[in-house]
C-alpha positions as a Python dict, from the first residue, in 0.01 Angstrom:
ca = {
    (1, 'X'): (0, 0, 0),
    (2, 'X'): (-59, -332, 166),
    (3, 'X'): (-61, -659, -81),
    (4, 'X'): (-351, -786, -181),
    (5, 'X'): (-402, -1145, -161),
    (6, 'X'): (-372, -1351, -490),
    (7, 'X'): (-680, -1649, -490),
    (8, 'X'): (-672, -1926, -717),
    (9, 'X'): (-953, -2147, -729),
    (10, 'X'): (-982, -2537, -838),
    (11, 'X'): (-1329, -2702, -847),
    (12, 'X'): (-1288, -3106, -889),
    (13, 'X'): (-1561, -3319, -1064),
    (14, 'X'): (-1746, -3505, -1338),
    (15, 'X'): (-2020, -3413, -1215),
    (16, 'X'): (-1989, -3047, -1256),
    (17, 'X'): (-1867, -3049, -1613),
    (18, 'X'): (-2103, -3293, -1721),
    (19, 'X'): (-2372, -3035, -1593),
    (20, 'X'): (-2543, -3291, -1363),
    (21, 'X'): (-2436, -3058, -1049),
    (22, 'X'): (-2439, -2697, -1080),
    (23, 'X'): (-2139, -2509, -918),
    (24, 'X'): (-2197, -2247, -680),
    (25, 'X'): (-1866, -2271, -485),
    (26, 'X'): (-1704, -2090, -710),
    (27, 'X'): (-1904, -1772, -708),
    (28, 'X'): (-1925, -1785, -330),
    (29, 'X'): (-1542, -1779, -239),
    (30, 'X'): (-1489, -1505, -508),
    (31, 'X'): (-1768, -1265, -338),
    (32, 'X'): (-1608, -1392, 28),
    (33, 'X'): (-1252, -1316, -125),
    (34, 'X'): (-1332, -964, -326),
    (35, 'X'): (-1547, -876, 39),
    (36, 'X'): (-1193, -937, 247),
    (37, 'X'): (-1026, -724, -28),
    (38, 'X'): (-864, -1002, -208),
    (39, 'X'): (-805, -1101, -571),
    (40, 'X'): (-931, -1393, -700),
    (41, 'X'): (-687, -1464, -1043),
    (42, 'X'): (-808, -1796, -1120),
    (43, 'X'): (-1073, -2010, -1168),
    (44, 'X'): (-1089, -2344, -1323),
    (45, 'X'): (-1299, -2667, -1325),
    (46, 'X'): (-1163, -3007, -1374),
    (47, 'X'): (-1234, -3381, -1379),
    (48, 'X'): (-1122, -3612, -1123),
    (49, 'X'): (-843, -3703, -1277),
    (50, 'X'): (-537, -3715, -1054),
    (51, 'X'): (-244, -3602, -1274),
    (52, 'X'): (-472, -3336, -1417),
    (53, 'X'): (-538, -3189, -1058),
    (54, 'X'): (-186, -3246, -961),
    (55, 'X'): (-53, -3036, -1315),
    (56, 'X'): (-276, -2758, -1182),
    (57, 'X'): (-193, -2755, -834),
    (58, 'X'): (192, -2736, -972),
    (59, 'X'): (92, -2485, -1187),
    (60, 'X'): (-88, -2233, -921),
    (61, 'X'): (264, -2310, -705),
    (62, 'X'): (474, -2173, -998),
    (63, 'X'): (243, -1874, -1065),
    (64, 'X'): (287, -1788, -652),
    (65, 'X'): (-37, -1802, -591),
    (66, 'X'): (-116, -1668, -215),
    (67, 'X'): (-400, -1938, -123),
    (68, 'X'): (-519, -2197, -348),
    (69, 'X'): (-860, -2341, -252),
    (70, 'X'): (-980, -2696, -403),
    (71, 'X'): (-1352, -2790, -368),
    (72, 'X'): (-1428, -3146, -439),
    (73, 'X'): (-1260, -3470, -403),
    (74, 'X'): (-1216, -3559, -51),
    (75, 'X'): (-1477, -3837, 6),
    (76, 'X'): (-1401, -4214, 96),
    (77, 'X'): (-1467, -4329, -247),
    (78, 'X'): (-1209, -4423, -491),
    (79, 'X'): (-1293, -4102, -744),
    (80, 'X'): (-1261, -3902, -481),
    (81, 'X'): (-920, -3789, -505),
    (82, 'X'): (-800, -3465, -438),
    (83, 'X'): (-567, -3485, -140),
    (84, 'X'): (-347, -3725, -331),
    (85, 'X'): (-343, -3517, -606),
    (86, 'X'): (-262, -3203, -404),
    (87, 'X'): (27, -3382, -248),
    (88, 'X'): (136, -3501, -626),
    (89, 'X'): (151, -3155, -733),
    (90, 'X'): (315, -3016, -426),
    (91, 'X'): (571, -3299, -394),
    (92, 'X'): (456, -3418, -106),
    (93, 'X'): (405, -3778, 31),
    (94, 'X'): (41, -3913, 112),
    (95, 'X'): (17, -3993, 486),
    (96, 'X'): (-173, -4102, 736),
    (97, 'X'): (-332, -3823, 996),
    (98, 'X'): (-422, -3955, 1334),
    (99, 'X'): (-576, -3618, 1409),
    (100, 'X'): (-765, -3620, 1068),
    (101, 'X'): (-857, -4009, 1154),
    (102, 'X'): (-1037, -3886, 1487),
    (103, 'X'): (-1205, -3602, 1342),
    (104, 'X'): (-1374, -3883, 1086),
    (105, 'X'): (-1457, -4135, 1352),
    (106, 'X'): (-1619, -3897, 1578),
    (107, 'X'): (-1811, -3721, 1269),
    (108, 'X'): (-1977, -4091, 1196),
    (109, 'X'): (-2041, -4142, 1592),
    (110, 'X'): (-2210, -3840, 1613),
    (111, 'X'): (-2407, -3895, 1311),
    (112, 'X'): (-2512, -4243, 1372),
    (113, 'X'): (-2628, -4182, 1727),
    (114, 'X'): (-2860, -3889, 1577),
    (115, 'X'): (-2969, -4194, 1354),
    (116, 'X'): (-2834, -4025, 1051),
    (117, 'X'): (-2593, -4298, 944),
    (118, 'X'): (-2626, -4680, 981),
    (119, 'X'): (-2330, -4747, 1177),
    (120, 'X'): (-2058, -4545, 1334),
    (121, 'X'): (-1692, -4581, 1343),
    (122, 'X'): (-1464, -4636, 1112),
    (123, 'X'): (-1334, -4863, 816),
    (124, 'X'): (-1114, -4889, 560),
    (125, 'X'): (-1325, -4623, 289),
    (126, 'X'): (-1380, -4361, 604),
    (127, 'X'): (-986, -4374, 678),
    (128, 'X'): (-872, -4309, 327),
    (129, 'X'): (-1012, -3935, 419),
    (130, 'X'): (-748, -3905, 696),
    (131, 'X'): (-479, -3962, 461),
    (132, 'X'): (-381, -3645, 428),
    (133, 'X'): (-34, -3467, 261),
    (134, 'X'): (219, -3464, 497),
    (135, 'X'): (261, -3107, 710),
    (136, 'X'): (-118, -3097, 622),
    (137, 'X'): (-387, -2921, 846),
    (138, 'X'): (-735, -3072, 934),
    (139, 'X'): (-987, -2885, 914),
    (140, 'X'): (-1290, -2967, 1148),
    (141, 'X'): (-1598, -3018, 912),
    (142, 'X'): (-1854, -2911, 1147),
    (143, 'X'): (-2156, -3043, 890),
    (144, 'X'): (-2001, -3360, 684),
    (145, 'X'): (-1753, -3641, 751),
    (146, 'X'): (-1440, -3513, 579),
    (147, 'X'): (-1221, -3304, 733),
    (148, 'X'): (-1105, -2983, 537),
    (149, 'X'): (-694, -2951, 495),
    (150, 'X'): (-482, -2663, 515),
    (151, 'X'): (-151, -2750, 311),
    (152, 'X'): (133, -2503, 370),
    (153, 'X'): (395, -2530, 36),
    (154, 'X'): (626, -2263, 53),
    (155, 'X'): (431, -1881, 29),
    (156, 'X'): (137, -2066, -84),
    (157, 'X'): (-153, -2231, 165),
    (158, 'X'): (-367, -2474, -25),
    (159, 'X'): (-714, -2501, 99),
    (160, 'X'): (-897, -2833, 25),
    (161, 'X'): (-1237, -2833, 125),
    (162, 'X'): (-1531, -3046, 47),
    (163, 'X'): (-1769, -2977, -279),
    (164, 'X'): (-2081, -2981, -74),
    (165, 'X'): (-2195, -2561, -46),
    (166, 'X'): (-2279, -2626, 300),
    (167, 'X'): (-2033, -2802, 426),
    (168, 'X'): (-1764, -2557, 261),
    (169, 'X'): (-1928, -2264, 394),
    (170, 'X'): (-1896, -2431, 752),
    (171, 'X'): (-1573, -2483, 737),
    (172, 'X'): (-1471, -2161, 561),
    (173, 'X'): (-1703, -2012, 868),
    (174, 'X'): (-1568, -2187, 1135),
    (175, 'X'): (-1234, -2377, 1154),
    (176, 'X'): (-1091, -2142, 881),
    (177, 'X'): (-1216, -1821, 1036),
    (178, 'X'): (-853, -1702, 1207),
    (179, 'X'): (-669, -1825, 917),
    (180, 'X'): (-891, -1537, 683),
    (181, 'X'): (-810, -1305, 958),
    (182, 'X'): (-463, -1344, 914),
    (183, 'X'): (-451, -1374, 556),
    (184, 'X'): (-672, -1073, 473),
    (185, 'X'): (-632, -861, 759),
    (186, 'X'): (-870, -574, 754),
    (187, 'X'): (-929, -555, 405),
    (188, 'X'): (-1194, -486, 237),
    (189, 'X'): (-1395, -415, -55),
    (190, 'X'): (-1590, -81, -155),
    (191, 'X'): (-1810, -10, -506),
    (192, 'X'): (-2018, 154, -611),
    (193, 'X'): (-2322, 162, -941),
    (194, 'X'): (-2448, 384, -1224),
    (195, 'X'): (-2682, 348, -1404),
    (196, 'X'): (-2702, 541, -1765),
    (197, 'X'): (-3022, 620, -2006),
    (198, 'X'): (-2807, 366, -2251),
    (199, 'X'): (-2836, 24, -2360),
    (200, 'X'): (-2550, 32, -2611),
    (201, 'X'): (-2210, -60, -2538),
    (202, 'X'): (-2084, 91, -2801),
    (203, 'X'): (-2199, 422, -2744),
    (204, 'X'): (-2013, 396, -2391),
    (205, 'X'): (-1718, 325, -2507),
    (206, 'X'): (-1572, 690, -2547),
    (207, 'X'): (-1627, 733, -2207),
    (208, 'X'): (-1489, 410, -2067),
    (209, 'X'): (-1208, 387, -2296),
    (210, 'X'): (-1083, 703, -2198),
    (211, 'X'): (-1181, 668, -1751),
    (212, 'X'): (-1050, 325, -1721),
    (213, 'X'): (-701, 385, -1814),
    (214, 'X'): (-676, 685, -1537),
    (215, 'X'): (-812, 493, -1264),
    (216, 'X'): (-619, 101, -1274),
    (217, 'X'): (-685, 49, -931),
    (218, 'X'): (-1056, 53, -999),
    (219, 'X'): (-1239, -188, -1134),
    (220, 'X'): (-1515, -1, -1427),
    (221, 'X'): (-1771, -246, -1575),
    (222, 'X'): (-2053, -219, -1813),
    (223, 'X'): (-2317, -496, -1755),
    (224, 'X'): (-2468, -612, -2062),
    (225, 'X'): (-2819, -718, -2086),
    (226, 'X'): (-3027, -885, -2297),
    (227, 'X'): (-3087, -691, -2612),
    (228, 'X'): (-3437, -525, -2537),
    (229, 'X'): (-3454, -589, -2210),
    (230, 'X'): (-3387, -253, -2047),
    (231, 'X'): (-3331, 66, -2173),
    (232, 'X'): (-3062, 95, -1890),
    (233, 'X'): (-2753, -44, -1844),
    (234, 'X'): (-2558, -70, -1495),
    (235, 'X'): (-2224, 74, -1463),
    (236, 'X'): (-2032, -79, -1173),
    (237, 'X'): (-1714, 75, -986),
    (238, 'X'): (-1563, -86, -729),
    (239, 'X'): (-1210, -157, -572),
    (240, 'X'): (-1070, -407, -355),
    (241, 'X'): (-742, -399, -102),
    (242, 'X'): (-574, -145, 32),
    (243, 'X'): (-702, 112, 321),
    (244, 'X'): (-1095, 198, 373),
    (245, 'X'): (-1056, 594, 307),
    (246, 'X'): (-848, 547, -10),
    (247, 'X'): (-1120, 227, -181),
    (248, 'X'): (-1382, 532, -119),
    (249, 'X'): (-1169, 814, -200),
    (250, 'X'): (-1058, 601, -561),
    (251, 'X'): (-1411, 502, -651),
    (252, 'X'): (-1540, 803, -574),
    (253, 'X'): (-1275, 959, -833),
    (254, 'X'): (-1388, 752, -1053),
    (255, 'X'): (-1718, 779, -1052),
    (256, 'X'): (-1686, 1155, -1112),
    (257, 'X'): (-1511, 1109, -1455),
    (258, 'X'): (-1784, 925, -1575),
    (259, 'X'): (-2062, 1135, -1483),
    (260, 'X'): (-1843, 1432, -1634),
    (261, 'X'): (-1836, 1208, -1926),
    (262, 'X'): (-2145, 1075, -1955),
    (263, 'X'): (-2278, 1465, -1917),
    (264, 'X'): (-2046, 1538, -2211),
    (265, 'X'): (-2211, 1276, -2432),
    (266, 'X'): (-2552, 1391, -2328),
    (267, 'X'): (-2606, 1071, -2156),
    (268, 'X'): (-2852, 1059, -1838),
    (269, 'X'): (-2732, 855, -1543),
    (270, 'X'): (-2826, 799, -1179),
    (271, 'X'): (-2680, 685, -889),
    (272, 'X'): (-2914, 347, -789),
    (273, 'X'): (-2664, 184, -546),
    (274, 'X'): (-2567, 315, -220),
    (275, 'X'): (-2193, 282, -229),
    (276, 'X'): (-2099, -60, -43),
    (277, 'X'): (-1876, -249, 175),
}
């Protein structure tokens, strides 16, 4: 059975736990991840506070996390602070990245001749994003100033990309595309849903207390709702890793053993998803 890759996931900024910015990074590499048939361990959210980034970056090292992705942090202003923190936690000095430098200067040419931004160039604020830690990666941003970086520590490649969606997507899309390909191969993700005549938990649990334990590679999940709402509730099965015909041939398993038991309880169900990739 092939290893599936572990995903941690640090998203840097006030402005996210203060609830002025919502965060929709987070949600986005997990479905990219679980879709490549990886698993995403850990998420977490934290202020841009140096030693408190660098404590988790240390922390996701110790646990052996595969790939680490940061989100946030790597602007030219002084809160922005992520790639010194990165190279805190890994042990690593801060230094300057002449490749990193030229991706920035050429980012602010292009976008001042398109009359985007006033001038062009660089200065001291636009540099302090080429600093990068040393052995690090840039990452062409093909949508913002600031490069990505790819930090290789040991088994674990730290990913620090910008908090802006659409700049993270481009890079994830573009300069990080053979790096996904290597790290996730051809794997993949299948599921599939249910949905039972039920909107009580409770009255499920025979049935998923007793199916969950047989099947550990599969992921089983009621979806609650609000109380009233439906009459229904969604059952979703899905696994992620390992090889196409065994994700089907495991969900599919699954699946059986709760329609046997939802039959037993004299609960009605229906399939309402076709299974998917």
């Amino acid at each position: 059975m092939a290893h599936s890759a572990i995903v941690e996931i640090l998203v840097i900024g006030n402005e996210i736990l203060i609830g002025e910015i919502q965060d929709t990074n987070t949600s986005w590499l997990c479905d990219l991840v679980n879709s490549r048939g990886g698993c995403v361990a850990r998420g977490s959210m934290l202020r841009d506070t140096e030693e408190e980034v660098a404590e988790a970056v240390r922390q996701a090292l110790k646990r052996g996390a595969d790939v680490l992705f940061t989100s946030g942090g790597l602007g030219p202003t002084a809160d922005d602070l992520t790639l010194s923190a990165v190279a805190r936690g890994a042990g690593l000095p801060l230094v300057l990245n002449t490749e990193a430098m030229e991706m920035v200067r050429r980012q602010y040419d292009v976008f001042h001749a398109r009359g985007i931004m006033a001038r062009g160039g660089l200065n001291t604020a636009r540099e302090k994003m080429a600093w990068l830690p040393e052995g690090g990666v840039p990452l062409f941003n093909p949508l913002g100033t600031a490069p990505g970086v790819l930090t290789r520590v040991g088994a674990t490649s730290i990913i620090s990309l910008p908090g802006v969606p659409s700049e993270l997507k481009g890079i994830m899309r573009t300069s990080l595309a053979d790096f996904m390909d290597q790290t996730f191969g051809q794997g993949g993700a299948f599921g599939h849903t249910l949905r039972v005549s039920c909107n009580d938990e409770s009255l499920l649990e025979p049935v998923l207390g007793e199916v969950v334990p047989k099947h550990p590679r599969v992921y089983i999940k009621s979806l609650a709702t609000t109380v009233g709402e439906s009459p229904e509730l969604d059952i979703i099965v899905s696994m992620a890793g390992g090889e196409e015909g065994e994700r089907r041939q495991l969900v599919e398993a699954a699946c059986v053993d709760l329609r046997q038991g939802f039959d037993a309880l004299g609960i009605a169900w229906r399939d309402v998803a076709a299974d998917r990739t």
